[in-house]
C-alpha positions in Angstrom: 59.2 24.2 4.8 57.4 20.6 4.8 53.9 20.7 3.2 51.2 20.3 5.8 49.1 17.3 5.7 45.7 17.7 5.0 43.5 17.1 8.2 41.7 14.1 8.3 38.1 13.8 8.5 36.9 10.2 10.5 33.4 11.7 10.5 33.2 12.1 6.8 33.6 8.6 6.3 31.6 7.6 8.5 28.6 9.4 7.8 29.6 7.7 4.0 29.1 4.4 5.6 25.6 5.3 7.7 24.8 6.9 3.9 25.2 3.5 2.3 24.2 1.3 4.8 21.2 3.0 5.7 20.4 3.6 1.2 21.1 -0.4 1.3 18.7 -1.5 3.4 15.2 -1.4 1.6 16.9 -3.5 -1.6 17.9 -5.8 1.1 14.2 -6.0 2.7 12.4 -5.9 -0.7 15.0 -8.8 -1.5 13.7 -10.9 1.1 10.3 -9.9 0.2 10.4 -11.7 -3.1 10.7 -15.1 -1.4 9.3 -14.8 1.9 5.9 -13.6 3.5 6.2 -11.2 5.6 3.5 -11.8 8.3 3.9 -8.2 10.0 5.0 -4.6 9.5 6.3 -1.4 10.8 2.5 0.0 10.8 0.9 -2.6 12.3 3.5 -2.3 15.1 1.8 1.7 15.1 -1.0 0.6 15.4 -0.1 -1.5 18.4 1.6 1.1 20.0 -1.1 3.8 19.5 -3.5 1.2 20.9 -1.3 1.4 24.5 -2.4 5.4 24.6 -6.3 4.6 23.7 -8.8 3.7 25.6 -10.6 1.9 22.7 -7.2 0.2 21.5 -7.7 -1.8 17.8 -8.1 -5.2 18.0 -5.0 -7.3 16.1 -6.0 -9.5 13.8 -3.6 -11.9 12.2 -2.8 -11.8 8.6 -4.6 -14.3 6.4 -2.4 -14.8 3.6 -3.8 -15.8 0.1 -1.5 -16.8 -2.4 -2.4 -14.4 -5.6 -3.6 -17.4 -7.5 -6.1 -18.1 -4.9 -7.4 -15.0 -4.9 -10.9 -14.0 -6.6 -10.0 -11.9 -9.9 -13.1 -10.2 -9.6 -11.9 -8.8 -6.1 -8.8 -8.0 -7.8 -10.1 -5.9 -10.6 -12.8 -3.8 -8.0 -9.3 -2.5 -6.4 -7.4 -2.3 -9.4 -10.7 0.1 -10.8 -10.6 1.9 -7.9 -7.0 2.2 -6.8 -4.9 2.3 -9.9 -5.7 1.3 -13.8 -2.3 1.8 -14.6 -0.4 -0.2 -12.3 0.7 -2.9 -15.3 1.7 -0.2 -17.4 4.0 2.1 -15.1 6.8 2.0 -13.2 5.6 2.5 -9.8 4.7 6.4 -10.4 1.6 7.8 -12.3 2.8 10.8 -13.5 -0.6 11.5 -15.6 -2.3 10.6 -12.7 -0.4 13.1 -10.7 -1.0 15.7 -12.4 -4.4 15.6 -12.8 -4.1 15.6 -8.6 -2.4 18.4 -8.6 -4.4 20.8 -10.6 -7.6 19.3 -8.6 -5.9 20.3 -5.5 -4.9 23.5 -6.9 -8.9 24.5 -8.2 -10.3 23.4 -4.6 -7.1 25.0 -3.0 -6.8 21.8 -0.7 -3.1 19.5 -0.7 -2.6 17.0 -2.8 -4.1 13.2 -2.6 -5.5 10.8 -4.4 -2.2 10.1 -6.9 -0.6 6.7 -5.0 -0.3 3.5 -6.9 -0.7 0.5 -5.8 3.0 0.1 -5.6 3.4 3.4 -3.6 0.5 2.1 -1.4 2.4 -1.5 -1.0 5.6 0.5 0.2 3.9 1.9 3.1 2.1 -0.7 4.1 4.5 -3.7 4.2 8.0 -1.3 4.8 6.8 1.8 6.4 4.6 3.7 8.5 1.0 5.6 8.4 1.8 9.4 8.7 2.4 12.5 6.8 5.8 13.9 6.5 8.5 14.4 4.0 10.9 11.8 5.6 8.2 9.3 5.0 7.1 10.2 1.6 10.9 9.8 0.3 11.0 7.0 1.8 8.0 6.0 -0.1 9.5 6.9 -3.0 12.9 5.1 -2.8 11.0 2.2 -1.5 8.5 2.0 -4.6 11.6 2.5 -6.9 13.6 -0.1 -5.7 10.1 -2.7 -5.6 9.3 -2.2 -9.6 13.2 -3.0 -10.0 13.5 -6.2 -8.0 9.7 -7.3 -8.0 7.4 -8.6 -10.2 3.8 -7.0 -10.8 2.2 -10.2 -9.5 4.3 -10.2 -6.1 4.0 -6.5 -5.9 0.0 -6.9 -5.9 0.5 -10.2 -4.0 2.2 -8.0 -1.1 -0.6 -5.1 -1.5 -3.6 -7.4 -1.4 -2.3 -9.3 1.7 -1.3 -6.1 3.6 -3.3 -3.1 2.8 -5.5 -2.0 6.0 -8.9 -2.9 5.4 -10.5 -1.8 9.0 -9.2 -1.0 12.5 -6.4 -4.0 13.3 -7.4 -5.6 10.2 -4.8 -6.2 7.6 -5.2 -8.3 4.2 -8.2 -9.5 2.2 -8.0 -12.4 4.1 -8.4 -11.1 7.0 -10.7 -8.8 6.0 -12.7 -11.2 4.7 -13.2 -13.2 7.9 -13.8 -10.5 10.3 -16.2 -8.4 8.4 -18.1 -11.1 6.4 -17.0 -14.5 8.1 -16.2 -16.5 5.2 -12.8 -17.1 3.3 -12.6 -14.5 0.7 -13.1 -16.7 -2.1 -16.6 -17.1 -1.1 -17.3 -13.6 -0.8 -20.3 -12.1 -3.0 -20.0 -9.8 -5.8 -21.3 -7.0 -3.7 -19.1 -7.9 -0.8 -16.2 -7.6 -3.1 -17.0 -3.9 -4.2 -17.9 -2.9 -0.6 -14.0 -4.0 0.5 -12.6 -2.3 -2.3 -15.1 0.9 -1.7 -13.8 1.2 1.7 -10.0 2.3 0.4 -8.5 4.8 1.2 -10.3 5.6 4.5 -10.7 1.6 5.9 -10.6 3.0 9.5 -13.6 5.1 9.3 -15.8 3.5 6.5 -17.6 0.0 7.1 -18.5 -2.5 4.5 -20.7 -4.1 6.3 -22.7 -1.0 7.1 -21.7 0.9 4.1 -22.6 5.0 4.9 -23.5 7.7 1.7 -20.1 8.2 1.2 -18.9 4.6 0.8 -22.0 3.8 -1.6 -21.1 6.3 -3.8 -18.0 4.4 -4.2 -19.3 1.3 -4.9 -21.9 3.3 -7.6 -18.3 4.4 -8.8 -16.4 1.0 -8.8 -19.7 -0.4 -10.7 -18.8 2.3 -13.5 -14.9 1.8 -13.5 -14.6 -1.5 -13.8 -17.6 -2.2 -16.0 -15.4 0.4 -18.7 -12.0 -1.0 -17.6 -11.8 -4.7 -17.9 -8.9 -6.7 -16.0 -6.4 -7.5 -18.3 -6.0 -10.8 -16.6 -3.1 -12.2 -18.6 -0.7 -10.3 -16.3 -1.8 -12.6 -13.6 -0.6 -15.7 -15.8 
């Protein structure tokens, strides 16, 4: 009797090639991203949309983009007190940092936040969308992996400081910079510098221009953080 032939399986391969096209694509977006500047992104396209549906719709301001050397250090080390002191030292994830999350989570029996870096924030804000869900946070995670492989600290922060949100349709420090104090943001003061940075993570709902209790406590807090933390500014070099 002739040996039956095993049954081929078309879908198998090509789920394999949705797999590895699909796994291919942030390297080949984060690729790009180390030579060009990407003037838009998948959540600013949210935001858009979600604006069709409102009846007070954000307004859509374009990106400013500052080159990283043109771009106050002082700035620079308010977010980097604030946001994440150990973004020069770790690959993208602050384990430390996320543990100590956890367990403060755990004693106020709320979810976990508080533990992105500034890479983890850069993935989300230049490749993905704003939202809560597990699809999205691996995403995050493969996308914040595959950055610290192919990108530099300085382009990594370059991409961060040029797309975090910083108010409703604002996007950027130098954007930020225009519509909330109306000067180029290397002519912003001191304390203009610590309110921006005070108003991360919540940008949509805190002003720095009218900063509430919540947001001064934030600057107090910036004061203290970066007055013991100083910038180690030769990674910028």
């Amino acid at each position: 009797m002739a040996s039956r032939k095993p049954k081929r399986r078309p879908w198998l391969k090509i789920l394999a090639i949705v797999i590895l096209v699909a796994a291919a694509i942030p390297p080949f977006q984060i690729g790009l991203a180390k030579f060009i500047n990407p003037k838009t992104s998948p959540m600013q396209f949210q935001r858009r949309v979600e604006g069709w549906f409102s009846s007070k719709p954000d307004v859509q301001h374009p990106i400013i983009w500052v080159p990283l050397k043109d771009t106050p250090v002082q700035l620079i080390h308010f977010i980097w007190s604030s946001e994440d002191q150990a973004f020069f030292k770790h690959g993208g994830f602050d384990f430390a940092e996320l543990r100590r999350a956890i367990e403060t989570a755990e004693e106020k029996g709320k979810t976990v936040r508080g533990a992105s870096t500034i890479t983890m924030q850069c993935a989300r804000s230049v490749f993905l969308w704003q939202g809560r869900s597990y699809v999205r946070k691996a995403l995050e995670f493969y996308y914040t992996f595959w950055m610290e492989l192919l990108l530099s600290k300085k382009r990594i922060l370059e991409l961060y400081l040029n797309h975090i949100e910083l108010g409703p349709g604002i996007y950027g420090i130098g954007a930020a910079a225009q519509e909330h104090f109306h000067r180029p943001v290397q002519d912003l003061t001191r304390s203009q510098m610590i309110a921006l940075a005070a108003i991360l993570p919540n940008p949509r709902k805190w002003s720095p221009v009218t900063p509430d209790s919540t947001v001064q406590r934030k600057i107090r807090r910036i004061e203290r953080l970066s007055s013991r933390a100083p910038f180690p500014k030769e990674e910028l070099r």
